[in-house]
KOLFI-183097 format. One record per atom (N, C-alpha, C, O): residue number from 1; atom name; x negated, y negated, z. Coordinates in steps of 0.001 Angstrom, whole numbers, padded with zeros to 6 digits, always signed. Each point is the difference from the previous one (the first is absolute). Layout:
! residues N
MARVEX    nr   atom        px        py        pz
MARVEX   NUM     CA         X         Y         Z
...
***
This chain:
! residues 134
MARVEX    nr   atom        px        py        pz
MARVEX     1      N   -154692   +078058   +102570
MARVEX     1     CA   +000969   -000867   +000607
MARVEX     1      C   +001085   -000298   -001023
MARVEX     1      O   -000380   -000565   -001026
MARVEX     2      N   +001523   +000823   +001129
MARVEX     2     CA   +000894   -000673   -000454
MARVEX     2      C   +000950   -001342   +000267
MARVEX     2      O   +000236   -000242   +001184
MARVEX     3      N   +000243   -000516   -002034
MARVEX     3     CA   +000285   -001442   +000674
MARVEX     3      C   +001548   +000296   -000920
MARVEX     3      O   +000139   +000431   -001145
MARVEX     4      N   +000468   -000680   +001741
MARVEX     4     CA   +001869   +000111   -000595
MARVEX     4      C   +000416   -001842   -000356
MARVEX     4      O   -000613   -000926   +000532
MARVEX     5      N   +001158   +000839   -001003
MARVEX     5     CA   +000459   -001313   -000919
MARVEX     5      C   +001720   +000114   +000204
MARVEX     5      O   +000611   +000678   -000826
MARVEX     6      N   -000024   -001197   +001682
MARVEX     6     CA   +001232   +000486   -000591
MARVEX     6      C   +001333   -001538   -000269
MARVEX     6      O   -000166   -000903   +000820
MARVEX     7      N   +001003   +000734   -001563
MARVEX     7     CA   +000448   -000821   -000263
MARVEX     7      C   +001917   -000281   +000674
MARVEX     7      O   +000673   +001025   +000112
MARVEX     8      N   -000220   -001952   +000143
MARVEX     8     CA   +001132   +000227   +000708
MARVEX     8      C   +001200   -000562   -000652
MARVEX     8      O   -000576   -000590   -000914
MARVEX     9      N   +001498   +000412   +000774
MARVEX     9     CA   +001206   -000591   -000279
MARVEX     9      C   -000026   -001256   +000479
MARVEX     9      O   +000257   -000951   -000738
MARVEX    10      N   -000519   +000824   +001820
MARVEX    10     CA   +000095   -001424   +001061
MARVEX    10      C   -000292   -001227   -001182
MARVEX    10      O   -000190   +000380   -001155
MARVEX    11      N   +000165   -001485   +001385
MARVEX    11     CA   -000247   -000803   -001119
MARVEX    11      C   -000257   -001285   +000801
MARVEX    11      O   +001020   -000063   +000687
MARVEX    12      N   -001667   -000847   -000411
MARVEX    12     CA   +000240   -001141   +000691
MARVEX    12      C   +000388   -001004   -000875
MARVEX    12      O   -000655   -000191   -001024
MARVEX    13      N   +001862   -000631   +001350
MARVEX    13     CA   +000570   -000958   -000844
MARVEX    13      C   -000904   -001319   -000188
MARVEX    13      O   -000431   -000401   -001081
MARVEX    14      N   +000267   -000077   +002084
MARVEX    14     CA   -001241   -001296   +000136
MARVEX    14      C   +000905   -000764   -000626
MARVEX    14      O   -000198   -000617   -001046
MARVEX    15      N   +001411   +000656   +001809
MARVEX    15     CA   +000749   -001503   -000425
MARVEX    15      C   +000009   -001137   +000464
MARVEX    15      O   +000118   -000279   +001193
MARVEX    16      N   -000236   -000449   -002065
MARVEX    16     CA   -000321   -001658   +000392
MARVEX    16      C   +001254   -000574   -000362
MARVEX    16      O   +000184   -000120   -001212
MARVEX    17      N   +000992   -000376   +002204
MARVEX    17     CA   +000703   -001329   -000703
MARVEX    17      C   -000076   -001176   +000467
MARVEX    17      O   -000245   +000114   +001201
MARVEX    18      N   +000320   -001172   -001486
MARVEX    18     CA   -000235   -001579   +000225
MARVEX    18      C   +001172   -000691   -000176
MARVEX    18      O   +000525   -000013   -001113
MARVEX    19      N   -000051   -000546   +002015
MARVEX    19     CA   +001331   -001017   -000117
MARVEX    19      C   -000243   -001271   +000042
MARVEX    19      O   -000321   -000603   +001025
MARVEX    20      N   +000429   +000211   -001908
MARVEX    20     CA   -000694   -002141   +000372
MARVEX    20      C   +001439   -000868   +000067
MARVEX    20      O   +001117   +000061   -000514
MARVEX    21      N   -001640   -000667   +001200
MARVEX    21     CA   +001024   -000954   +000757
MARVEX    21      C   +000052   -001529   -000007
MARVEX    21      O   -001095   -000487   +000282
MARVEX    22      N   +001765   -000133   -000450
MARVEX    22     CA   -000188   -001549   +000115
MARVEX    22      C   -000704   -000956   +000867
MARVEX    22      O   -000458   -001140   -000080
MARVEX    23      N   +000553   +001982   +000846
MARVEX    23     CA   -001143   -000478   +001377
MARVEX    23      C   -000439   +001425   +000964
MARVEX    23      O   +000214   +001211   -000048
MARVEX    24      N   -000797   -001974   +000744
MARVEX    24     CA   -001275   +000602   +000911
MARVEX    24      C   +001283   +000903   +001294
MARVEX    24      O   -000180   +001060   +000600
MARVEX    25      N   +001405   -002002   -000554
MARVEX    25     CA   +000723   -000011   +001069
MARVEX    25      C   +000955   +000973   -000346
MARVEX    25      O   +000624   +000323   +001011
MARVEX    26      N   -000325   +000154   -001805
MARVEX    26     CA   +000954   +000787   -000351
MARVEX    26      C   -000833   +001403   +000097
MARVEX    26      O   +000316   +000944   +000724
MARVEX    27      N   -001635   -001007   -001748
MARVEX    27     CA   -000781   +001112   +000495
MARVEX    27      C   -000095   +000220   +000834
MARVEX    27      O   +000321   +001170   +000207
MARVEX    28      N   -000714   -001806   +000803
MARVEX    28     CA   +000261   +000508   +001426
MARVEX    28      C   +001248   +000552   +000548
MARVEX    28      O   -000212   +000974   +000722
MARVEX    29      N   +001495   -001311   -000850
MARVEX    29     CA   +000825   +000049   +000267
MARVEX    29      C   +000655   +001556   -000377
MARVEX    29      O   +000714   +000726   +000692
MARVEX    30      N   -001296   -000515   -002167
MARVEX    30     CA   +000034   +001298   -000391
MARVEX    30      C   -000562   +000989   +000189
MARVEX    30      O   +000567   +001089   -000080
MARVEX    31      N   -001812   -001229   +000373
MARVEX    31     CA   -000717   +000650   +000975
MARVEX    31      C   +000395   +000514   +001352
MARVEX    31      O   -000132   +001138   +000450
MARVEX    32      N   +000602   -002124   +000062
MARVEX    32     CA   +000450   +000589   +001558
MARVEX    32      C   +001333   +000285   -000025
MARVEX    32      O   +000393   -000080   +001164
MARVEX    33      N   +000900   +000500   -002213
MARVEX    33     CA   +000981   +000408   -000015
MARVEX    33      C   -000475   +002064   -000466
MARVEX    33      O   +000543   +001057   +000324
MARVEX    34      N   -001933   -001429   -001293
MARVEX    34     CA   -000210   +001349   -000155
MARVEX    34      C   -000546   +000829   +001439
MARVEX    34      O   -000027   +001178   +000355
MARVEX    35      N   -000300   -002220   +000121
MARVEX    35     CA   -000597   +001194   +001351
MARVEX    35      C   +000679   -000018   +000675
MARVEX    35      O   -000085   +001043   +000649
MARVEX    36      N   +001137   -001880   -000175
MARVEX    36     CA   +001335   +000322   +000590
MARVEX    36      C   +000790   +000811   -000108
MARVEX    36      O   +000717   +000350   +000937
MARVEX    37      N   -000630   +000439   -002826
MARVEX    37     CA   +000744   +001317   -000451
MARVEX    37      C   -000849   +000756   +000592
MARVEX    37      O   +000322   +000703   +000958
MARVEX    38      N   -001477   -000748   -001433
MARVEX    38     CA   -001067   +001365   +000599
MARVEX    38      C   -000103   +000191   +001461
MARVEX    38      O   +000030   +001138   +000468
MARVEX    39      N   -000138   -002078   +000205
MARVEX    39     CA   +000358   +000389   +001658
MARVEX    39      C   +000987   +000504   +000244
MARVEX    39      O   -000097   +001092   +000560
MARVEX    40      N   +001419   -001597   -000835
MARVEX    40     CA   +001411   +000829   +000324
MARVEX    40      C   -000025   +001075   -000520
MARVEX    40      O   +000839   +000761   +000482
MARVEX    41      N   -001675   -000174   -001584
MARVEX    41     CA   +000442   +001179   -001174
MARVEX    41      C   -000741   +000800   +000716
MARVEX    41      O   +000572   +001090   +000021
MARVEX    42      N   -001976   -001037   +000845
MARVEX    42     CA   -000651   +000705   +000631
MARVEX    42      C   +000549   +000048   +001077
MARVEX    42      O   -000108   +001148   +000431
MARVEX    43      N   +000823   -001992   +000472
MARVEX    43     CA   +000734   +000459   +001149
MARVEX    43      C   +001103   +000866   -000302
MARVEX    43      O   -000055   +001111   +000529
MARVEX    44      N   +001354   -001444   -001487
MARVEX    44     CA   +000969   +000351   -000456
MARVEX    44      C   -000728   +001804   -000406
MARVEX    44      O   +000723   +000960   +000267
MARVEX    45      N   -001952   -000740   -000811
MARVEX    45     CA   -000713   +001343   -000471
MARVEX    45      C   -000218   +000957   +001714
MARVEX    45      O   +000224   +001207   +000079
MARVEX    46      N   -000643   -001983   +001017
MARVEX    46     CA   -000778   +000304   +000920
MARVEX    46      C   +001363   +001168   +000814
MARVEX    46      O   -000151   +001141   +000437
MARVEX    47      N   +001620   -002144   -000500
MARVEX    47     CA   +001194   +000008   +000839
MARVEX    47      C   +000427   +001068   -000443
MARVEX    47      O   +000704   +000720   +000709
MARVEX    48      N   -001175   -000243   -002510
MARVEX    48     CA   +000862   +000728   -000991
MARVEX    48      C   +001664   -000489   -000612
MARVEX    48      O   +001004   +000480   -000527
MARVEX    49      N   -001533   -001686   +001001
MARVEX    49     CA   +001704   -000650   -000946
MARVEX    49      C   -000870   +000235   -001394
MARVEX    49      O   +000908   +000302   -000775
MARVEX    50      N   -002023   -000267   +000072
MARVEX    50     CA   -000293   -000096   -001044
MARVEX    50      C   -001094   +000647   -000327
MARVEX    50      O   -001058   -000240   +000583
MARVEX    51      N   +001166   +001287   -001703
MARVEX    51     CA   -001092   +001429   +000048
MARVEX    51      C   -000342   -000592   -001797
MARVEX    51      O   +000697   -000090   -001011
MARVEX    52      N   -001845   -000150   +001277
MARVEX    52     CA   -000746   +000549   -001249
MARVEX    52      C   -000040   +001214   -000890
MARVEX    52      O   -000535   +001060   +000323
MARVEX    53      N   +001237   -001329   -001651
MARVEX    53     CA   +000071   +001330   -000845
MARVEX    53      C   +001521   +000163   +000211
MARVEX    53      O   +000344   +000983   -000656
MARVEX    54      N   +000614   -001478   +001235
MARVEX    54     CA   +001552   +000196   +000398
MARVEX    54      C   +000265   -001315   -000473
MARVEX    54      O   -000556   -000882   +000655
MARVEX    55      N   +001282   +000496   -001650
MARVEX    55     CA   +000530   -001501   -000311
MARVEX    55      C   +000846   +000142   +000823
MARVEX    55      O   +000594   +001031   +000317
MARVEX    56      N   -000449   -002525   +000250
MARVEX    56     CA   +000815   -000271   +000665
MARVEX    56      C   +001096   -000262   -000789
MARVEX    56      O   -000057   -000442   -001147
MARVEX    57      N   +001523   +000843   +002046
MARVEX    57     CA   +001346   -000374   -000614
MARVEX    57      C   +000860   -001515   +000143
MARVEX    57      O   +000640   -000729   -000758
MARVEX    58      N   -001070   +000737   +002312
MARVEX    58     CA   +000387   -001407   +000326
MARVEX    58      C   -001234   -000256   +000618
MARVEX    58      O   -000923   +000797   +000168
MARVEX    59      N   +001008   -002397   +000272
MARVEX    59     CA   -000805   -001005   +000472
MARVEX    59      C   -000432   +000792   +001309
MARVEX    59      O   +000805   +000902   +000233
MARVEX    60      N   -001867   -000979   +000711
MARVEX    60     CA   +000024   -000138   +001344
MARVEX    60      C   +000329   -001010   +000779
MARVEX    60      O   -000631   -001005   -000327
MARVEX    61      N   +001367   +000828   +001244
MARVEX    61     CA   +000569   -001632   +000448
MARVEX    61      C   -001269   -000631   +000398
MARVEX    61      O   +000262   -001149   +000357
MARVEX    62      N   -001504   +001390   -000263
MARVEX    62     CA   -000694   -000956   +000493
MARVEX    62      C   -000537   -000649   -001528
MARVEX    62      O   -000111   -001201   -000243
MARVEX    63      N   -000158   +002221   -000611
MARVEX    63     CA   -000577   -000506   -001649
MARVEX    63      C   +001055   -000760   -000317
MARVEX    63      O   -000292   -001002   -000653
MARVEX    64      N   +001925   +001222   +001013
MARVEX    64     CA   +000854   -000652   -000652
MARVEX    64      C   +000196   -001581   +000545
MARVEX    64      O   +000531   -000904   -000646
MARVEX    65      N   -001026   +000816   +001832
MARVEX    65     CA   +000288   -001406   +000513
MARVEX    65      C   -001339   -000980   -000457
MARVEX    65      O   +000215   -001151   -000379
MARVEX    66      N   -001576   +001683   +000443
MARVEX    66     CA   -001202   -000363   -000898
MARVEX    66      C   +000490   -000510   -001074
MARVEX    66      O   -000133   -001217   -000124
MARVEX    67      N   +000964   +002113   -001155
MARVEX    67     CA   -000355   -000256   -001414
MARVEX    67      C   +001582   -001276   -000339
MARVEX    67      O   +000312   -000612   -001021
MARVEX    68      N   +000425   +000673   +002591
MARVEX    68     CA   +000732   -001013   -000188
MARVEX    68      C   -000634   -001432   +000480
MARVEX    68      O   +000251   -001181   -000241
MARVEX    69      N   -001297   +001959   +001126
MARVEX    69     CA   -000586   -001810   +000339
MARVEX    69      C   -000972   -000599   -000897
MARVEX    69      O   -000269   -001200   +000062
MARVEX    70      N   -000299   +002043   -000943
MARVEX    70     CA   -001259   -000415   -001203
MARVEX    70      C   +001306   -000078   -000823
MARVEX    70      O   -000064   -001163   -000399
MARVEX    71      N   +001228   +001682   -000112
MARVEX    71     CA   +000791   -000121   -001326
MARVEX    71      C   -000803   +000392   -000673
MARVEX    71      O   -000590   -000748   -000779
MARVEX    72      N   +000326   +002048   +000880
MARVEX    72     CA   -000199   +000964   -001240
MARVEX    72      C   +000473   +000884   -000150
MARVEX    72      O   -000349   +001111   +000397
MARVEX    73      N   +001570   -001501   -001220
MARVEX    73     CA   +001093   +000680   -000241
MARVEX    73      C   -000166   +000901   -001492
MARVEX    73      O   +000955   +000654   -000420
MARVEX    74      N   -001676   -000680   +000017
MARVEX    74     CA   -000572   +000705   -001348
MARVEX    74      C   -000582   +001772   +000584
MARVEX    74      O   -000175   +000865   -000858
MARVEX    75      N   -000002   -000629   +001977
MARVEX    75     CA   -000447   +001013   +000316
MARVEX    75      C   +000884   +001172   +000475
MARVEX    75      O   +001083   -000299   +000503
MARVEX    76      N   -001308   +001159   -000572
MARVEX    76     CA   +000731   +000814   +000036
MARVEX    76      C   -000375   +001628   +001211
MARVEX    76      O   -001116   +000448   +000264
MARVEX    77      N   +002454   +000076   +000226
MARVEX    77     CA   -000743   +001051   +000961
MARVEX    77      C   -000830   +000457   -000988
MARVEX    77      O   -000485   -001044   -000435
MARVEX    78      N   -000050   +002079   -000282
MARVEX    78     CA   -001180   +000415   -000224
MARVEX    78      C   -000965   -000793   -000209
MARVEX    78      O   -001053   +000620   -000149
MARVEX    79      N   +000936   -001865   +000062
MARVEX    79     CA   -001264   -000247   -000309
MARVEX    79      C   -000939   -000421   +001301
MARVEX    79      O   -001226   -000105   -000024
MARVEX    80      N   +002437   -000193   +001613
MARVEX    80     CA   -000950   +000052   +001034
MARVEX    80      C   -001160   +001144   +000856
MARVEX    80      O   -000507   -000052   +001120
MARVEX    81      N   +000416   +000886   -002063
MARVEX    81     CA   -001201   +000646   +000489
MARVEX    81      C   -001201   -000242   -000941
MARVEX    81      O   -001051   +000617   +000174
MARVEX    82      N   +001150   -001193   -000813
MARVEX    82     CA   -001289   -000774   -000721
MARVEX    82      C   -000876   -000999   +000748
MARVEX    82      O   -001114   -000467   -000235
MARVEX    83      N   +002319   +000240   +001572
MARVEX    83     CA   -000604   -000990   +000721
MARVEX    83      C   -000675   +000994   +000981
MARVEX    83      O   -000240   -000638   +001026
MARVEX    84      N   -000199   +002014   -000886
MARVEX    84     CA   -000815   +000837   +000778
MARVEX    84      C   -001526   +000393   -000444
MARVEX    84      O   -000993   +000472   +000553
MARVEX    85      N   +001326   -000890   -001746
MARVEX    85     CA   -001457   +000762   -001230
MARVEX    85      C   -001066   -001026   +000129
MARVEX    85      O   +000249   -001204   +000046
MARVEX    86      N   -001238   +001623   +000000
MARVEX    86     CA   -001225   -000386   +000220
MARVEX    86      C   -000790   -001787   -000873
MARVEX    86      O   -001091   -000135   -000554
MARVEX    87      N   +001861   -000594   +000714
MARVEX    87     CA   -000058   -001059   -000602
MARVEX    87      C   -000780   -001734   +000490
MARVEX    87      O   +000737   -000598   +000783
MARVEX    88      N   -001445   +000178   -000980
MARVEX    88     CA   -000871   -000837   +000032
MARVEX    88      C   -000008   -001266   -000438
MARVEX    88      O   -000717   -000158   -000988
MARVEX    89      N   +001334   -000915   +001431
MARVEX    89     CA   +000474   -000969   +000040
MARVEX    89      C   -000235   -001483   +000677
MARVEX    89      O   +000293   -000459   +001104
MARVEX    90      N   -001158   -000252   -002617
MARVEX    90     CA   -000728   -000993   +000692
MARVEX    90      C   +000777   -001411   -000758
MARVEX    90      O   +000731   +000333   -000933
MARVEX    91      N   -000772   -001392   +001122
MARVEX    91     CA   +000330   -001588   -000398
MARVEX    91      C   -001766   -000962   -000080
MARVEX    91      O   -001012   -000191   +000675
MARVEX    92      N   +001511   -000086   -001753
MARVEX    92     CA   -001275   -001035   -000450
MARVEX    92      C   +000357   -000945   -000798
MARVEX    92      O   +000459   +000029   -001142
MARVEX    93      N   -000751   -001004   +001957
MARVEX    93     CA   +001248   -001172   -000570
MARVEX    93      C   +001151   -000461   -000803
MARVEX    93      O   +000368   -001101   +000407
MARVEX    94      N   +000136   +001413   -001117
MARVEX    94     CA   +001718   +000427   -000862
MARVEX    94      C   -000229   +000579   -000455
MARVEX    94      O   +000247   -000036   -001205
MARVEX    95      N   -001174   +001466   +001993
MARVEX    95     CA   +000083   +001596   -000683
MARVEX    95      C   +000303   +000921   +000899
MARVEX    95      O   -000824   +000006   +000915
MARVEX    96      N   +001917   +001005   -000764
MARVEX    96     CA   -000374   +001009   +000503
MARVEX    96      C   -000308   +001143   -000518
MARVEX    96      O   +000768   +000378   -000885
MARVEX    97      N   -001607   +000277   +001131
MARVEX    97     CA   -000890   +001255   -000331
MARVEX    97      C   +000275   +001528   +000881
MARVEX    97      O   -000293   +000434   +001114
MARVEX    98      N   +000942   +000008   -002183
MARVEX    98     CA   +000735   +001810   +000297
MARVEX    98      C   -001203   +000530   -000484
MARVEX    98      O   -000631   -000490   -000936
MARVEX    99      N   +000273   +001599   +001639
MARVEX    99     CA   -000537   +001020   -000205
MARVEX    99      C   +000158   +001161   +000506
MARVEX    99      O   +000253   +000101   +001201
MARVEX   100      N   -000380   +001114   -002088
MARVEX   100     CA   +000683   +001138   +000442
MARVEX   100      C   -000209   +001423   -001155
MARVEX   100      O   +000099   -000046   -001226
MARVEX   101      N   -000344   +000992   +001899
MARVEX   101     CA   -000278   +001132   -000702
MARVEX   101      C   +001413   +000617   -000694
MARVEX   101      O   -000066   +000984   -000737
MARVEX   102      N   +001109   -001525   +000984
MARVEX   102     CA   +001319   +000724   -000166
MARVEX   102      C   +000470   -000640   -001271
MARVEX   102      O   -000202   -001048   -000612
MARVEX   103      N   +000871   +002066   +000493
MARVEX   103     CA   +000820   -000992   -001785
MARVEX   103      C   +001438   -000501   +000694
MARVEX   103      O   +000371   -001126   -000333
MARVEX   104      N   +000331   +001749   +001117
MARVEX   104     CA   +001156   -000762   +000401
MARVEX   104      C   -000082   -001023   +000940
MARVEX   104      O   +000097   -000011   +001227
MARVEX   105      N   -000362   -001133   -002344
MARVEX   105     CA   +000053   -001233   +001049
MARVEX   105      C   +001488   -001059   -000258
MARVEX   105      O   -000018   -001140   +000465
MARVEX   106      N   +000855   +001487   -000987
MARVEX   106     CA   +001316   -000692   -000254
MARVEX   106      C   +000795   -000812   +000967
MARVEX   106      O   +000647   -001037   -000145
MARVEX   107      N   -000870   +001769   +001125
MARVEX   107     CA   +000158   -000765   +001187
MARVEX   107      C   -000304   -001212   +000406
MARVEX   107      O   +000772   -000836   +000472
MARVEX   108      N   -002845   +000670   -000815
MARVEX   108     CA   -000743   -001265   +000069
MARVEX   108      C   +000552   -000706   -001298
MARVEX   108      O   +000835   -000888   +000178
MARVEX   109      N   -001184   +001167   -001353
MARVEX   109     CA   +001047   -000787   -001023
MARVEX   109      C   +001067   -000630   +000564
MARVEX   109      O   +000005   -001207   +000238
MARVEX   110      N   +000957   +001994   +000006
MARVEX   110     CA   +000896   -000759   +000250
MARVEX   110      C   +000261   -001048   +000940
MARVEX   110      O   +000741   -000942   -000283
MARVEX   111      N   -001344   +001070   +001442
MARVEX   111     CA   -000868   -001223   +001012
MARVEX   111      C   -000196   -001211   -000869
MARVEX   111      O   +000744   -000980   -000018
MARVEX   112      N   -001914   +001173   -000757
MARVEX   112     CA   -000375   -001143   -000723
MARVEX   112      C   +000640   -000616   -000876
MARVEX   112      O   -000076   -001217   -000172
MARVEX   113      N   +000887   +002118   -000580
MARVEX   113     CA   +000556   -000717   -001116
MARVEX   113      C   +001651   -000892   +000826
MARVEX   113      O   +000610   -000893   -000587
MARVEX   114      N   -000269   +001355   +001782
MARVEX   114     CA   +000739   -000577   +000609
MARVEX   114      C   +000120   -001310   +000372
MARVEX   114      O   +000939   -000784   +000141
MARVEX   115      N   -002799   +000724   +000052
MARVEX   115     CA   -000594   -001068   +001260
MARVEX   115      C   -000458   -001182   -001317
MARVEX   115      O   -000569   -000998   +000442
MARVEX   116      N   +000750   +001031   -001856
MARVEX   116     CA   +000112   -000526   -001446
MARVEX   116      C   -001669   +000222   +000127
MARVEX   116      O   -000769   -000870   +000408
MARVEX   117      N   +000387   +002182   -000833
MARVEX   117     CA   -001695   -000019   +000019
MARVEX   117      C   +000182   +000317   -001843
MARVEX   117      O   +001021   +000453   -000518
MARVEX   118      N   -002486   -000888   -000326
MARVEX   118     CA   -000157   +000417   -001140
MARVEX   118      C   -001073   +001093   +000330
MARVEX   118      O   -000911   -000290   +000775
MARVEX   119      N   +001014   +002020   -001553
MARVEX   119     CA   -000202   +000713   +001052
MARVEX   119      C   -001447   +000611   -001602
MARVEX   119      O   -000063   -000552   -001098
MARVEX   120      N   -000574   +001401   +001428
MARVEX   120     CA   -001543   +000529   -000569
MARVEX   120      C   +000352   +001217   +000797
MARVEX   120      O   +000277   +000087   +001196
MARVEX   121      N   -000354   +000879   -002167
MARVEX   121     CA   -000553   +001548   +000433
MARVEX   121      C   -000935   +000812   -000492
MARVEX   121      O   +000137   +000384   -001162
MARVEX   122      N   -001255   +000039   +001923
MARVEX   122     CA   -000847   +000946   -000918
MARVEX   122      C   -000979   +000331   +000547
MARVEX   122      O   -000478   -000415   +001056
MARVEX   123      N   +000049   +001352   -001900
MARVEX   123     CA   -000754   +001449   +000634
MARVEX   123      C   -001525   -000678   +000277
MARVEX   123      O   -000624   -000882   -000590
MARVEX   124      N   +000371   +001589   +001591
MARVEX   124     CA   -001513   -000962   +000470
MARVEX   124      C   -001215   +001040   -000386
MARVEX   124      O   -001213   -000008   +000212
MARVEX   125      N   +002360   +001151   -001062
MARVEX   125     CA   -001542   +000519   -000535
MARVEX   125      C   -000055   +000020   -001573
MARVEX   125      O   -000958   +000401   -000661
MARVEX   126      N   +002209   -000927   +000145
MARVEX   126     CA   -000018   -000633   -001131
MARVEX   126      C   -001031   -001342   -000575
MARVEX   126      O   -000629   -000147   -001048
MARVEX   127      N   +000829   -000870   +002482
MARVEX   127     CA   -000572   -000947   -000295
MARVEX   127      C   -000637   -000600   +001448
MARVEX   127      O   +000486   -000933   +000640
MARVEX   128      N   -001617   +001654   -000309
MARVEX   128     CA   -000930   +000007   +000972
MARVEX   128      C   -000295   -001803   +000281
MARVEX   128      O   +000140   -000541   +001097
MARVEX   129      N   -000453   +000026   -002033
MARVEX   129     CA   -000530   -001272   +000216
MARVEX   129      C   +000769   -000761   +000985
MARVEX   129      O   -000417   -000201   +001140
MARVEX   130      N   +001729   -000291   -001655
MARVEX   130     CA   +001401   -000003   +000552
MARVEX   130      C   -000141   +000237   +001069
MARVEX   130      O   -000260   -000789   +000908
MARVEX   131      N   +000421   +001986   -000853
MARVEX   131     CA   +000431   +000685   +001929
MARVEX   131      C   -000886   -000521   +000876
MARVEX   131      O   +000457   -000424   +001062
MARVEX   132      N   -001864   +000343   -001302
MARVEX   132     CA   -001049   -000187   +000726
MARVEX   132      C   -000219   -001326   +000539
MARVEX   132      O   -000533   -000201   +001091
MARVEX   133      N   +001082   -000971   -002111
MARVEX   133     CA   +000045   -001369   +000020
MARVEX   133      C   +000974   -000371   +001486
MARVEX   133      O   -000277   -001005   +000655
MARVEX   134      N   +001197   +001754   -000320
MARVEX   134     CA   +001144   -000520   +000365
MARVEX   134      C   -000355   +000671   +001585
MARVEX   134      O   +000793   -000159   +000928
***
């Protein structure tokens, strides 16, 4: 019998970032502006106003009237397809908690650091304890 072993490029990021907040209420608040990008960014993906792997040049008018009603004006067309990638997004009391296999999360950064979060990034297979806690 032979048994093959084989190894891949793929890499999983196991990124963890944490935005803490002054209160409980803002976390929340930031929280549901992120799933508000990610709903429009998956509809805006579905319509093809917005293709994954194609930066966008300009806004889509529906992302553009969103990122005028949150005022997050720090973002930019390419970085709304970050809001398509496989990302995991919880609030625990003036925390919200990103998680995500992808390294381009600039997008979520910029969310938080908008929304005045003090922000933690790091690898959850760097520091297992960490990731697991949260």
């Amino acid at each position: 019998m032979k048994i093959w072993a084989g190894y891949g490029s793929e890499h999983s990021m196991n990124l963890v970032m944490i935005g803490h907040f002054a209160t409980a209420g803002e976390a929340e608040a930031v929280k549901q502006a992120i799933e508000e990008m990610e709903t429009v960014a998956h509809l805006e993906m579905e319509a093809g106003r917005l293709v994954v792997g194609e930066p966008a040049r300009r806004f889509p008018e529906a992302l553009s009237n969103v990122i005028r009603a949150l005022h997050l004006y720090s973002l930019g067309p390419t970085d709304l397809q970050q809001f398509c990638y496989d990302v995991t997004t919880k609030q625990h009391d003036k925390t919200v908690i990103i998680r995500t296999d992808e390294i381009e999360v600039s997008a979520y950064m910029k969310v938080l650091l908008d929304k005045g979060a003090r922000i933690e990034v790091f690898s959850g297979h760097d520091f297992p304890d960490q990731a697991r806690s949260l």
